[in-house]
N, C-alpha and C positions, 0 to 999 in steps of 0.2 A: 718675884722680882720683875717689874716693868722692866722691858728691853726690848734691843732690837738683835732678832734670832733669825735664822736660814732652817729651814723646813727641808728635810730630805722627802724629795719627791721625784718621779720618775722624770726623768729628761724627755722634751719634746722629741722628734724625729725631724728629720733639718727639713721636710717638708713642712711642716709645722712652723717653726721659728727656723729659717733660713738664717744660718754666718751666729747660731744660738750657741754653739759648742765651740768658739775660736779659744776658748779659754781652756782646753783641754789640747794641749799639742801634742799628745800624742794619737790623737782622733778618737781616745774613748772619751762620751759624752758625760762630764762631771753632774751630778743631781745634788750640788749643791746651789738651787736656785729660787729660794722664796725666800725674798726680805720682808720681814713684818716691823715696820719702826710705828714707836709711839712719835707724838709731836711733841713732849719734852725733852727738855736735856735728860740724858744719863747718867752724869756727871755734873754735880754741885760742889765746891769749894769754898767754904765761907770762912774768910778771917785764918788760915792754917799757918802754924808758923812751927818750925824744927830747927832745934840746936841739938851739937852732941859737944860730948864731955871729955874732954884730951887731960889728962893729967889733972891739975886744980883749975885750970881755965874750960870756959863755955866758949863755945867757937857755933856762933848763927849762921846758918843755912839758908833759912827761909822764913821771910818776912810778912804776915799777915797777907797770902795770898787768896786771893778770889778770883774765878776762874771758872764759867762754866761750859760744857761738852755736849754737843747735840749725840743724840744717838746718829748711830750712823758718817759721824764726823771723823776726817782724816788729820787731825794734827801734831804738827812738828813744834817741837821745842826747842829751842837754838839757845845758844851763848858759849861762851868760852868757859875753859875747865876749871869746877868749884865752884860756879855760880847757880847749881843745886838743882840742875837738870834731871840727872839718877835718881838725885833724894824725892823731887817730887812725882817723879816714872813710880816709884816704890811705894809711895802715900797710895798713889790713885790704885794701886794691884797691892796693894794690905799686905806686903813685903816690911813695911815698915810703919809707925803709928810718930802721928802729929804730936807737936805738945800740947798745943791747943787748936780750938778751930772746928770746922764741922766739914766731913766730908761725906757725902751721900751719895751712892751709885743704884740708880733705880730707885730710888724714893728709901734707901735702906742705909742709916749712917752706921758706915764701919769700924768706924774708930772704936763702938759700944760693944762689938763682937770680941768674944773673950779667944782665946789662939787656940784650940780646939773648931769653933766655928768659924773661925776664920780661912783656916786649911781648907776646909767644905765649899767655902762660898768663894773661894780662890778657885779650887778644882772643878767648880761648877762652872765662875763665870767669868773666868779671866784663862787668856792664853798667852802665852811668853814667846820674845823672837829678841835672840841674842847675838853678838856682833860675833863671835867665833865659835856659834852653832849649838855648844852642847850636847852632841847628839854622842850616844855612848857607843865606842870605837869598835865593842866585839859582839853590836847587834846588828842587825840589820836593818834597812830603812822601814820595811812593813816594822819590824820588832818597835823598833825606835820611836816611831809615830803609835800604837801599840799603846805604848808606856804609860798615858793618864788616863787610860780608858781602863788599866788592871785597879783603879781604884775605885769604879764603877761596881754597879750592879748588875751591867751588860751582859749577855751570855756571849760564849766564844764568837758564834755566830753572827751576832749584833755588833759585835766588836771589828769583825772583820767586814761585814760591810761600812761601817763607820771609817777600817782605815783607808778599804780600798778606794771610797768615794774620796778622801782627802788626796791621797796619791793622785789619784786621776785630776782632780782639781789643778794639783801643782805639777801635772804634766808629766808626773812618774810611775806611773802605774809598770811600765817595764824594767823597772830598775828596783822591784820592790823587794829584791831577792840580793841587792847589792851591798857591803857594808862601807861605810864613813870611808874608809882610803881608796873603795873606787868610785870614790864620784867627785866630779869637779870642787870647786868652791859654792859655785853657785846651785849644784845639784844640792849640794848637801844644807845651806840654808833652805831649797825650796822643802828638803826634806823636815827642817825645821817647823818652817809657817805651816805644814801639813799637821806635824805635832801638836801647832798650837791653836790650830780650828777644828781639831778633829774631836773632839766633846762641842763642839758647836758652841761656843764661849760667846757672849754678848760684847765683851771687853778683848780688844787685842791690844797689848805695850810692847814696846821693841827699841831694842838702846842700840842705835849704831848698827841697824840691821845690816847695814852694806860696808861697814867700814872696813872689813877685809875683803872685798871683793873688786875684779874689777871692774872699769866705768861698763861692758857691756853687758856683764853677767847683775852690776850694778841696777841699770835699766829696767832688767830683767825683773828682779826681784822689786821694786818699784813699784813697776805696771801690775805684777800679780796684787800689790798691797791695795794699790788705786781699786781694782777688781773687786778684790774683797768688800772694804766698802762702799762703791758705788753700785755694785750689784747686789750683794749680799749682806748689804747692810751693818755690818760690822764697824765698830766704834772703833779708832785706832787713834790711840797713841803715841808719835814715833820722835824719841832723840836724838838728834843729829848736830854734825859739826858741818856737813856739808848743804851747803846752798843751793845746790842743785838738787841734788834729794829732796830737803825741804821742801820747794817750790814744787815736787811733786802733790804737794798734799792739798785738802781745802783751805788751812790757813794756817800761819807760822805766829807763835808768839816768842819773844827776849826773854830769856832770865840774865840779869845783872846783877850780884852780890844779893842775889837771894829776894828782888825787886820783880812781877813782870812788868814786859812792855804792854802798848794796846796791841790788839788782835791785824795783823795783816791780814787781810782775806785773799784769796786767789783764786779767781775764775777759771775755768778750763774749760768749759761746757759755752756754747752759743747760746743765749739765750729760748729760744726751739728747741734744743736739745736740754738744756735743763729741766723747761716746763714740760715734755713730754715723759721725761723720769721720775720727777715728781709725780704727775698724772699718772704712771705706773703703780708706783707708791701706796700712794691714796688708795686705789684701785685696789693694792692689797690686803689693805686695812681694814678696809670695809667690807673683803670678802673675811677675812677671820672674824671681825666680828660679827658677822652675820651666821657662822658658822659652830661659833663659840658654844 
């Protein structure tokens, strides 16, 4: 599968990349930092439409959407509730299949994968970040994060570096011994998004990642997501009711009665600052392929 992956590799020494490790607050230095993005989309959407079946009436969802995803892209899906935000969060993470339509992630349409490979190719390349955590109440946060790595081929050992690098990512690396009712709101989502990049997932969905949380712990969890994919290259798709959130992201699209809007875009980068991350980028690209 074409994608855009994070490479675990040994972290600079702040001699090195000077203010490299601000993403690690607890001062251990996260080594999750090689983005390798192709220059296609990720994410292809043609013609997709979903109804479901309430008693003798068909009640439509979603209306012949089309929609495509850069790798590496942050976006928010907005509109008010039933205008099929979830439904289409569920298409793009094979939680759920089209009626019709074509949806391809990585040049791979999934809709043709039977639910045996679809589990596979879920646990391979999609991570989950949900509005009230999930995370199961008599593990612990190492265990918890843990969790889609037991379905791996990993040894313990690989497993455990895998959690601790995610922990340390989301600033938990000492709390890894804590369960779900000692850690804040916001701990326990960071403990989430750990969960769900911790198999290195090209794909990240999240419904309402913040909507229990509040506006600073809200922030919080945001700026990690922004991180994710600006640095790490990770593909995010994030549903929200909130505006502010949203605007966090690189672009916002409407769903109305199952319709989208066109694509907002939203800058956040100075012009300088964009083309020198780019220029990063690139720069990665052509060391992996060179290296291939």
């Amino acid at each position: 599968m074409t994608s855009c992956r994070a490479e675990f590799i040994r972290p600079p020494s702040p001699s090195e990349t000077p203010g490299a490790n601000e993403f690690a607050p607890t001062g251990r230095r996260a080594e999750f930092i090689r983005p390798l993005c192709p220059a296609t989309p990720l994410i292809n959407i043609r013609g997709v439409s979903k109804s479901y079946h309430r008693g003798g009436q068909t009640v439509p969802v979603l209306s012949e959407i089309t929609l495509s995803i850069a790798a590496g892209e942050f976006l928010a899906l907005m509109g008010p509730s039933g205008s099929g935000k979830s439904t289409l969060l569920n298409l793009i993470a094979a939680i759920d299949r089209p009626d019709r339509g074509e949806l391809t992630v990585g040049g791979l349409d999934i809709t043709r994968l039977d639910e045996a490979e679809l589990a596979d190719w879920r646990a391979e390349n999609v991570g989950f970040i949900f509005q009230f955590y999930n995370l199961m109440p008599v593990l612990t946060a190492y265990e918890n994060v843990e969790l889609p790595l037991l379905l791996t081929s990993l040894s313990r050992r690989e497993r455990a570096q895998h959690v601790e690098q995610a922990l340390a990512l989301v600033g938990l690396s000492e709390r890894s011994d804590h369960y779900p009712s000692e850690l804040s709101g916001g701990q326990q989502q960071r403990v989430a998004i750990a969960r769900a990049i911790v198999a290195d997932p090209s794909l990240i969905v999240a419904d309402e990642p913040t909507g229990d949380l509040d506006r600073q712990s809200a922030e919080e969890i945001l700026t990690l997501m922004d991180r994710l994919s600006s640095e790490l290259g990770k593909t995010i798709v994030m549903v929200t009711h909130d505006r502010r959130a949203a605007e966090r992201a690189h672009s916002i699209m409407h769903l109305e009665k199952g319709e989208l809007s066109a694509r907002e875009s939203l800058m956040h980068l100075e012009k300088g600052e964009l083309s020198a991350k780019e220029s990063r980028v690139q720069a990665l690209v052509a060391h992996r392929a060179l290296n291939k």
